[in-house]
C-alpha positions as CSV (number, residue, x, y, z in Angstrom):
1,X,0.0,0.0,0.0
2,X,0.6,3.5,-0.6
3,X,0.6,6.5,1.9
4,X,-2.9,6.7,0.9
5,X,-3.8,3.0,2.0
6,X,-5.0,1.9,-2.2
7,X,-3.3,-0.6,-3.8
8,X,-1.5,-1.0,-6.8
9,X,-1.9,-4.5,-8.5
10,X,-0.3,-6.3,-11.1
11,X,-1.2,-4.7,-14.6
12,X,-2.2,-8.0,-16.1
13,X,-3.8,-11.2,-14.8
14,X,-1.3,-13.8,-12.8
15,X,-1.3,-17.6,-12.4
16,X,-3.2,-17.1,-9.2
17,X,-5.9,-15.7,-11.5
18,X,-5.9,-11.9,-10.3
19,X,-8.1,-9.6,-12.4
20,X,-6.5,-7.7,-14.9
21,X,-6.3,-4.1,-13.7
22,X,-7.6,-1.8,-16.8
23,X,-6.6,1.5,-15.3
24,X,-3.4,2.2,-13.3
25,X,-2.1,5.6,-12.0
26,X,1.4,5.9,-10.5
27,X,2.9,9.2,-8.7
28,X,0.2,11.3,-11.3
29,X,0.9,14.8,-11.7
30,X,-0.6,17.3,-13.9
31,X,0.7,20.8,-13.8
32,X,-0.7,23.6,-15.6
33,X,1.2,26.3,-16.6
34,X,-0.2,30.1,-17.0
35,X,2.9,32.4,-18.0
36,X,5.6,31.6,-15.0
37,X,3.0,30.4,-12.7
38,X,1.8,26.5,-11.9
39,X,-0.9,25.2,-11.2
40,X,-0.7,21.4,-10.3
41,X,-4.3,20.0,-10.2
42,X,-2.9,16.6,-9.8
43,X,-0.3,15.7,-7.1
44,X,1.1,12.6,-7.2
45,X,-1.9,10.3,-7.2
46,X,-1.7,6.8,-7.3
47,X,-5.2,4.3,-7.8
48,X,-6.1,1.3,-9.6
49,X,-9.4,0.4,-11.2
50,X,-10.2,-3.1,-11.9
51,X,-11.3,-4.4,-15.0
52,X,-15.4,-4.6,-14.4
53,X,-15.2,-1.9,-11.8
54,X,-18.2,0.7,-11.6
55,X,-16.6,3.9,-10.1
56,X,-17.3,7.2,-8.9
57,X,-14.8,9.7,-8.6
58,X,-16.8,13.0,-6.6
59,X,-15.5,16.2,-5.0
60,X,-15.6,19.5,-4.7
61,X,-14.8,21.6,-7.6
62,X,-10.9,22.9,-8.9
63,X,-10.2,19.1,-7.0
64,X,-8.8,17.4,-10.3
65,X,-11.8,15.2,-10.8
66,X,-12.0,15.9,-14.5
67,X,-8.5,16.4,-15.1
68,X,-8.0,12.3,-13.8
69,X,-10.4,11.1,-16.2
70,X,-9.1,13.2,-19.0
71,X,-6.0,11.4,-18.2
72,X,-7.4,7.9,-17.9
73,X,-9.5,8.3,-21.3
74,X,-6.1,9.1,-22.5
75,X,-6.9,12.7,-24.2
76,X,-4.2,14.2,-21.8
77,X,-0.9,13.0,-20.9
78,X,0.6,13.8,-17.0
79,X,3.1,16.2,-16.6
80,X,5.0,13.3,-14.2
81,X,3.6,9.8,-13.2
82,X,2.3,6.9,-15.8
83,X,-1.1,5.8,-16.7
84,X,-1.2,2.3,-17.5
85,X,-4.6,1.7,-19.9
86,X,-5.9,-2.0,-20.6
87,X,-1.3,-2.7,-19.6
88,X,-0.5,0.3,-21.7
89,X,1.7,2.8,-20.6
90,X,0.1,5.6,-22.2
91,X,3.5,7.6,-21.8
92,X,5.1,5.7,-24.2
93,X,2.4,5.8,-27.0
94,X,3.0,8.4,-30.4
95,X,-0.2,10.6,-30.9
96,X,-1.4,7.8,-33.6
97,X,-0.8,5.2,-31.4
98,X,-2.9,7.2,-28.7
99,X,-5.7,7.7,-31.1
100,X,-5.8,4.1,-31.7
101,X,-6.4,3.0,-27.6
102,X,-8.7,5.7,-27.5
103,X,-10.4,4.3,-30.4
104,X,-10.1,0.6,-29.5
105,X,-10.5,0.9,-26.0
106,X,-12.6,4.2,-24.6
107,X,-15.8,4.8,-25.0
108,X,-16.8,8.7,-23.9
109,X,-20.2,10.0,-22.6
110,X,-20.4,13.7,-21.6
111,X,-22.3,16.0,-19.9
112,X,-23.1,18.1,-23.2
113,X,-23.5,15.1,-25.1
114,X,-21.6,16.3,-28.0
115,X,-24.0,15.3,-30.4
116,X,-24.0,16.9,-34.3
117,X,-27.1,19.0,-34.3
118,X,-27.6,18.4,-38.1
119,X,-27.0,14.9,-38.0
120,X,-29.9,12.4,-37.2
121,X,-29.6,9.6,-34.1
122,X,-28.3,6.9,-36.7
123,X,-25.6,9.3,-38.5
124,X,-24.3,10.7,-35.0
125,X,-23.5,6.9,-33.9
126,X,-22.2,6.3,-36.9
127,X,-19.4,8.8,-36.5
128,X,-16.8,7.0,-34.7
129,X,-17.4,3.5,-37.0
130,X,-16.7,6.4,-40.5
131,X,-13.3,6.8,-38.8
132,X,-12.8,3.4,-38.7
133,X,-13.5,2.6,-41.8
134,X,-16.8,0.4,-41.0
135,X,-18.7,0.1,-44.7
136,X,-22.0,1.9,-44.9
137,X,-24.5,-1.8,-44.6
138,X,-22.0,-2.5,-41.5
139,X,-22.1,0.7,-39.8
140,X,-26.1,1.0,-40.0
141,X,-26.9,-2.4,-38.7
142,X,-25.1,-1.7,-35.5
143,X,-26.4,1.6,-35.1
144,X,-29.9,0.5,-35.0
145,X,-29.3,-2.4,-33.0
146,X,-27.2,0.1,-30.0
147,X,-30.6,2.7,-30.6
148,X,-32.4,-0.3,-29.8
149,X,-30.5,-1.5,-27.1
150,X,-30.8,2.0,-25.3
151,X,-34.4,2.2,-25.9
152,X,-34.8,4.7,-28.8
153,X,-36.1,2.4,-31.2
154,X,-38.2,4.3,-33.9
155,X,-35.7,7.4,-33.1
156,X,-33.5,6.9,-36.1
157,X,-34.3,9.9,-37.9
158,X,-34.4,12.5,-35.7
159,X,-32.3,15.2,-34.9
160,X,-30.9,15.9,-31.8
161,X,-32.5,19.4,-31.5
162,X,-36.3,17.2,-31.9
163,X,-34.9,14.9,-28.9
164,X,-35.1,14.9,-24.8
165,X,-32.0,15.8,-22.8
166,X,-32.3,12.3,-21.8
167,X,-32.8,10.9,-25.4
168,X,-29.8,12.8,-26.3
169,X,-27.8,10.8,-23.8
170,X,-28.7,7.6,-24.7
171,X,-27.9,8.7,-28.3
172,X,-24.3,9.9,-26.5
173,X,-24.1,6.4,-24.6
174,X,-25.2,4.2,-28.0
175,X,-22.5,6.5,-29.7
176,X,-19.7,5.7,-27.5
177,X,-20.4,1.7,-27.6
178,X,-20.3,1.7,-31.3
179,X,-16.7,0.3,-31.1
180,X,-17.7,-2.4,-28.4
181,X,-15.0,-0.3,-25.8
182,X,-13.7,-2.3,-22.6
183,X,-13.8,1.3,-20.5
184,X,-16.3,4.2,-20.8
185,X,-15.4,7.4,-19.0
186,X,-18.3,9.6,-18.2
187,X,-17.7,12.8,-16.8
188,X,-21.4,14.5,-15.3
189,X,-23.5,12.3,-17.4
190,X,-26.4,13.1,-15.9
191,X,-25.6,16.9,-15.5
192,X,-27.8,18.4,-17.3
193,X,-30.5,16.0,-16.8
194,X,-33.9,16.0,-14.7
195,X,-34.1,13.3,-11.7
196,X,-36.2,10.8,-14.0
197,X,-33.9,10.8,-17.2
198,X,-30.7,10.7,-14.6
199,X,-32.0,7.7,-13.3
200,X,-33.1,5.9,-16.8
201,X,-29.1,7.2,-17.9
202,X,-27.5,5.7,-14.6
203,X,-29.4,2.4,-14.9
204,X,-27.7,1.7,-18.4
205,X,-24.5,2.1,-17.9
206,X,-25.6,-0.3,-14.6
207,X,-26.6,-2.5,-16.9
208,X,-23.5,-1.9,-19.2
209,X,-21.3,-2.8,-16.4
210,X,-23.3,-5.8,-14.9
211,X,-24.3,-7.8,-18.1
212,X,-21.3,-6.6,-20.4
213,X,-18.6,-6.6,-17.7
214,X,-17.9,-2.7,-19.1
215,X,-15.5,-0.5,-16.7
216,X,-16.7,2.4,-16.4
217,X,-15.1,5.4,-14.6
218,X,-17.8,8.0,-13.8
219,X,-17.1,12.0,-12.2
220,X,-20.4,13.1,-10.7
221,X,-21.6,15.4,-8.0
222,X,-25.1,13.7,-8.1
223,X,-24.2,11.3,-4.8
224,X,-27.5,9.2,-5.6
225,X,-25.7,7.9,-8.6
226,X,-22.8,6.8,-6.4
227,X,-25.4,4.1,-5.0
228,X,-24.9,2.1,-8.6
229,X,-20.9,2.2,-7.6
230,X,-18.6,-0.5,-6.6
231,X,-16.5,2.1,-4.9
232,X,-16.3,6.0,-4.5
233,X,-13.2,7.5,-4.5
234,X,-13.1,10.9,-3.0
235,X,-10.6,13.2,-4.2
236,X,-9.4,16.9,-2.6
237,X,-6.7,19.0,-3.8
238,X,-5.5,16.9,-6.1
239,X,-5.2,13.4,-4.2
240,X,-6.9,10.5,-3.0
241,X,-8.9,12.2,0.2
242,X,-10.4,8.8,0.9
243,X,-12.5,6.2,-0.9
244,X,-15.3,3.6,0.1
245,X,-16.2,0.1,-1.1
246,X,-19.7,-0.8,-1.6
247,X,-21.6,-3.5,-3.3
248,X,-22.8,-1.4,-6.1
C-alpha cells in the first residue's frame, strides 16, 4: 500500500488468477502552466481500477476530478507519473498510437452530449465507425441495434434538437459503444439531466457494467448515482482524500 492505503496490483492477470487491472495511475501529476506560474491540479496520485469496476470519482470543484479522467481516457498525458490503460503505458504511445487506444478501448459519454445538431440519431452513432473505416451496410446495422439496445427504437431519424435531454444521452451512450469499448469514462452524465432521465441514464450504464462486464469510470456530483458504484473514491486538492467500497 501507498501513503494513501490503495493498492497497486499487477497490470495483467497472474497464475493465481488476479483480475487484470484496466486502469493504473502511479505518482500522477498534472501541472498547468499560465505564464511563469503553476498550477498542479494533480499531485502525485496513485489508484487502480479493476477491470469490471463501476466507479465514482466526486469532490468538490478545482479538485482534479475531470483532469484524472481526461487522463485515464487518455486525451491528456501527466506532466510526471504513468497511466497504464488496458497494460498500456500511455506515456510511451506516439499521438497515432494514442488515437488508436482511445479508439479501440474508450468509450466517452459527456455531460453536453456532443452530439452533431444536423446529423440524425443513426448518422451521429455512426461517427466514430466512418473513422474506422466500417462500410455503410455495417455501420447501420449496429447503429440501429445500439438505438435499440438503449431504448430509442423508432428514433433513427431525428435530430438531436427534436430529442429529450435524456434521449440525447442515450444517443451519447449508444455512440460511445459503437466500437464495443472495454472502458467508458463519463464525466457528469447526468448533469444536465432531470431526476427521471438521470436515473433511466445511470441504470444503463448499470446495466452496461453488470451484463457486459464494461469498466466504467464516472465524475459526478449527483451522490444518488454513487449508489450504482462499486467504490467512490473521493478526491481533494489533487489526491486521494479517501475512498469507500460498496456493493454497487
Amino acid at each position: 500500500m501507498d501513503k494513501r492505503g490503495l493498492r497497486l496490483h499487477q497490470l495483467n492477470e497472474n497464475s493465481t488468477g488476479q483480475r487484470h487491472a484496466a486502469i493504473v495511475a502511479r505518482e500522477l501529476w498534472k501541472i498547468y502552466r499560465i505564464g511563469k506560474v503553476e498550477y498542479p491540479a494533480l499531485r502525485g496520485l496513485n489508484m487502480e481500477v479493476e477491470e469490471g469496476e463501476f466507479i465514482a470519482i466526486v469532490g468538490p470543484s478545482g479538485s482534479g476530478k475531470s483532469t484524472l479522467l481526461h487522463l485515464f481516457g487518455a486525451l491528456d498525458r501527466p506532466t510526471k507519473g504513468q497511466v497504464f490503460i488496458d497494460g498500456v503505458d500511455i506515456s510511451k504511445l506516439s499521438d497515432d498510437k494514442l488515437a488508436e487506444l482511445r479508439n479501440r478501448t474508450i468509450g466517452f459519454v459527456f455531460q453536453t452530449f456532443n452530439l452533431i445538431p444536423y446529423m440524425n440519431s443513426l448518422a451521429n452513432i455512426e461517427i466514430p465507425l466512418i473513422a474506422g473505416g466500417v462500410i455503410g451496410s455495417v455501420r447501420q446495422k449496429r447503429a440501429h441495434g445500439l438505438l435499440e439496445m438503449v431504448g430509442l427504437k423508432g428514433f433513427e431519424r431525428n435530430k438531436p434538437g427534436e430529442l429529450s435531454g435524456g434521449q440525447q444521452q442515450r444517443v451519447a451512450i449508444a455512440r460511445a459503444l459503437t466500437n464495443n469499448p472495454k472502458i467508458i469514462m463519463a464525466d457528469e452524465p447526468t448533469g444536465n439531466l432531470d431526476s427521471s432521465s438521470s436515473k433511466e441514464i445511470i441504470e444503463i450504464l448499470n446495466r452496461l457494467n453488470k451484463q457486459e462486464n464494461v469498466t466504467i469510470v464516472m465524475v459526478t456530483h449527483n451522490l444518488l448515482l454513487t449508489n450504482y458504484c462499486n467504490r467512490i473514491i473521493y478526491v481533494k486538492d489533487g489526491l486521494i482524500e479517501k475512498e469507500v467500497k460498496q456493493n454497487g
